[in-house]
C-alpha positions in Angstrom: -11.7 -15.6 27.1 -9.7 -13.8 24.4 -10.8 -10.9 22.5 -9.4 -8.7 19.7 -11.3 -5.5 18.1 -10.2 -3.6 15.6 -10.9 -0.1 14.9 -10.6 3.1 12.6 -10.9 1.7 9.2 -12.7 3.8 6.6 -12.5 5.4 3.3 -9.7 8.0 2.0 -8.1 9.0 -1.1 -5.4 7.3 -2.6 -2.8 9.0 -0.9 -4.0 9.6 2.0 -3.4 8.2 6.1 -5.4 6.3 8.2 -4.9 4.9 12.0 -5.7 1.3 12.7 -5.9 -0.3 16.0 -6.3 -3.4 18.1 -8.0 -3.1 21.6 -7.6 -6.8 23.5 -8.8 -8.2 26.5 -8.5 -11.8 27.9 -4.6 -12.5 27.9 -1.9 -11.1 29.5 -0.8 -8.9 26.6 2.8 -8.0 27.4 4.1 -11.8 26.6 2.7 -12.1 23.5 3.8 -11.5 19.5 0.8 -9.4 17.4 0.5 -8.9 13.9 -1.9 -7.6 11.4 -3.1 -9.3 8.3 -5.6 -8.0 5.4 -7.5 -9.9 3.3 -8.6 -8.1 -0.4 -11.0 -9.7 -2.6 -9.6 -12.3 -5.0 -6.5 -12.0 -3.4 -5.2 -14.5 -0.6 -5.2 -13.6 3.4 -1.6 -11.6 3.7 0.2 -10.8 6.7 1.3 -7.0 7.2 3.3 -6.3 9.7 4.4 -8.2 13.1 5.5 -7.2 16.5 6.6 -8.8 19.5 6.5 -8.9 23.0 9.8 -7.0 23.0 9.6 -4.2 20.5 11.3 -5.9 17.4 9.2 -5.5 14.1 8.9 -6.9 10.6 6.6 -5.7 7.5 5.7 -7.1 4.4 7.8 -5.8 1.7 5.1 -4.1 0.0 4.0 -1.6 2.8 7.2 -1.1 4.2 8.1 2.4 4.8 4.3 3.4 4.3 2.8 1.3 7.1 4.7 1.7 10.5 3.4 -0.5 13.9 3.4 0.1 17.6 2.1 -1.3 20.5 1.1 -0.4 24.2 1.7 -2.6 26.7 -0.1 -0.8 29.7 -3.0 -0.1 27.4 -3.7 -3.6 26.1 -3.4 -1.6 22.6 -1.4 -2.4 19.2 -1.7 0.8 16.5 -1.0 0.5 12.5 -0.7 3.8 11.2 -1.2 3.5 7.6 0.4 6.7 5.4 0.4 7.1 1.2 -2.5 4.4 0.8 -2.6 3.3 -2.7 -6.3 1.4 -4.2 -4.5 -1.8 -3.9 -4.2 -1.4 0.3 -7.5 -1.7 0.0 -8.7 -4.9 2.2 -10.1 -6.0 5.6 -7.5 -5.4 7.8 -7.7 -8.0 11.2 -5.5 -8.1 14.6 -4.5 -11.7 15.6 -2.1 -13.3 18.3 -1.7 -16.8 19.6 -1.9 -18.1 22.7 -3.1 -21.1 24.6 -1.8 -22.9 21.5 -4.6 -20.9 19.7 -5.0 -18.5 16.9 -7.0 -15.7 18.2 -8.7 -12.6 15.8 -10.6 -9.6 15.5 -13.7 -8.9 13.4 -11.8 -7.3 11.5 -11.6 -3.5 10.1 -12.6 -2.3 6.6 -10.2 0.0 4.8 -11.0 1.5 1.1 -8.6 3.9 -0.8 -10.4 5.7 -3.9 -8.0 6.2 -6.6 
């Protein structure tokens, strides 16, 4: 069965840097595209940042150049470091992949940056 946890969410100052990251079991991770999304209330289910199999990368346009994202094949691991948060990156932040013709996700992380 496939699993995704995220951890390191929390609460800093606008600002500030925090370190997300995906632990997942299940599938054979090295084949497969990640992302992350977040999800603020009121505000619709956005995708973040993407990386595949092979290295190549992609952010949303408003994180770019704040939020970078990394992965580690041999560790079953995917990292978002997340630098000069602003209130508004404020949101539950979740891993996800596909597979198996599936959508697979994590519980999901809270982050909260105080203005």
């Amino acid at each position: 069965q496939v699993y995704l946890k995220e951890s390191g969410g929390g609460l800093v100052q606008s600002g500030g840097s925090l370190r997300l990251s995906c632990a997942a079991s299940g599938i054979n991770f090295n084949i497969y595209t990640m992302a992350w999304y977040r999800k603020a209330p009121g505000k619709e289910r956005e995708l973040v940042a993407n990386i595949t199999s092979s290295g190549p990368k992609s952010y949303a346009e408003s994180v770019q150049c704040r939020l970078y994202v990394y992965r580690n094949n041999a560790r079953n691991t995917m990292t978002l470091q997340m630098n000069s948060l602003k209130p508004n990156d404020s949101a539950v932040y979740y891993c996800k992949t596909s597979a198996f013709g599936l959508d697979f996700w994590g519980p999901g992380a809270q982050v909260t940056v105080s203005g």
